[in-house]
C-alpha positions in Angstrom: 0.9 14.9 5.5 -1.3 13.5 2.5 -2.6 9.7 3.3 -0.6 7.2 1.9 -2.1 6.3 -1.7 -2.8 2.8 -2.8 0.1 1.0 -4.9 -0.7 0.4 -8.6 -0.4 -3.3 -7.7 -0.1 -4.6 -5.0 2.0 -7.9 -4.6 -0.6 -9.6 -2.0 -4.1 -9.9 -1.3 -4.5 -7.6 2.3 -7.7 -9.4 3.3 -5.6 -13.0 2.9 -3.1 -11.3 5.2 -5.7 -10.3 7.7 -7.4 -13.5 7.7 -4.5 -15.4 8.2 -3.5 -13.4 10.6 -6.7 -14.0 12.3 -6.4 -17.7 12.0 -3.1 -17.6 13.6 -4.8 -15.8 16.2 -1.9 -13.0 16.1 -2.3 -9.3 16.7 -0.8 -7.1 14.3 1.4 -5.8 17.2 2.5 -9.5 17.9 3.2 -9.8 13.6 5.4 -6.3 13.7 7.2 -8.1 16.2 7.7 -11.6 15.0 8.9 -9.9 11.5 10.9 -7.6 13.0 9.0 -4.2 11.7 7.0 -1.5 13.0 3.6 -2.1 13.7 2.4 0.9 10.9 4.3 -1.5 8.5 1.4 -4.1 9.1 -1.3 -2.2 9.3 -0.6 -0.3 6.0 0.1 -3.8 4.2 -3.7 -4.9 5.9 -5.0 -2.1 4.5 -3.4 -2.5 1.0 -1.8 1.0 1.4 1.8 -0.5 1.1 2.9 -3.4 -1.1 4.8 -6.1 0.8 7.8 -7.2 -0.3 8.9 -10.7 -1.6 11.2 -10.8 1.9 7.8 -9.6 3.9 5.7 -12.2 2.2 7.7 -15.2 3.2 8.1 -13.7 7.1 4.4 -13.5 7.3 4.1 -16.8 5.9 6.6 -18.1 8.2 4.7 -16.0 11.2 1.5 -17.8 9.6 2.6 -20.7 9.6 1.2 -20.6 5.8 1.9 -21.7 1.8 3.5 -18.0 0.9 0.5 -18.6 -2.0 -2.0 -17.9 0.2 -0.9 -14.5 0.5 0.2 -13.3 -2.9 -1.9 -11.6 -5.6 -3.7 -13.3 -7.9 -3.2 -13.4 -11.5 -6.4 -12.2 -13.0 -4.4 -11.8 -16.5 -4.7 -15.3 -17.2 -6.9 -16.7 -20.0 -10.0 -18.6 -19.4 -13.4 -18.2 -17.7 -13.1 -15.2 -15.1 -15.5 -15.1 -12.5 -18.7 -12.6 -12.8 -18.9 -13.0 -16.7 -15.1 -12.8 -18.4 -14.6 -15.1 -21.1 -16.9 -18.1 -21.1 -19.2 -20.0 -18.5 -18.5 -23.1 -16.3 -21.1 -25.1 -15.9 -22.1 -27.7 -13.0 -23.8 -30.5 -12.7 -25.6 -30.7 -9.6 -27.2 -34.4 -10.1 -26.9 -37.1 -7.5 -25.0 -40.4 -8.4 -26.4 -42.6 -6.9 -25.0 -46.5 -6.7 
């Protein structure tokens, strides 16, 4: 059998869910088992080879202990400066205030 392609989109970020995971200080074993799903389940969703589900997102965030947000996609359709040169510049001012 082929390896499992990439979705289009995925619906989370895989390294938020492998960070948090780490944070929690939970195997991916111990998350399969918590959610109630085989352990492949996991590993493809930390590998961004399967897109989790809106149900799967809020068990991991549960199992996380998490905002849900933390784990989702983000939105880089939205208008406005973009990171690495898209659509403008922020500027910062670096100066001390001092009182």
């Amino acid at each position: 059998m082929p390896p499992r392609r990439p979705p289009r989109r995925l619906n989370h970020e895989p390294a938020a869910i492998r960070y948090a995971r780490k944070q929690a200080g939970l195997t991916q074993a111990q998350v399969a088992e918590q959610c109630g799903v085989a352990f492949s389940l996991i590993s493809e969703i930390e590998k961004g080879t399967r897109n989790a589900t809106d149900a799967m997102l809020n068990k991991l965030a549960a199992v996380f202990n998490c905002p849900r947000v933390v784990l989702e996609a983000k939105n880089n359709d939205s208008p406005g400066p973009q990171p690495n040169g898209g659509g403008g510049s922020l500027s910062h001012d670096h100066s001390v205030v001092r009182s």
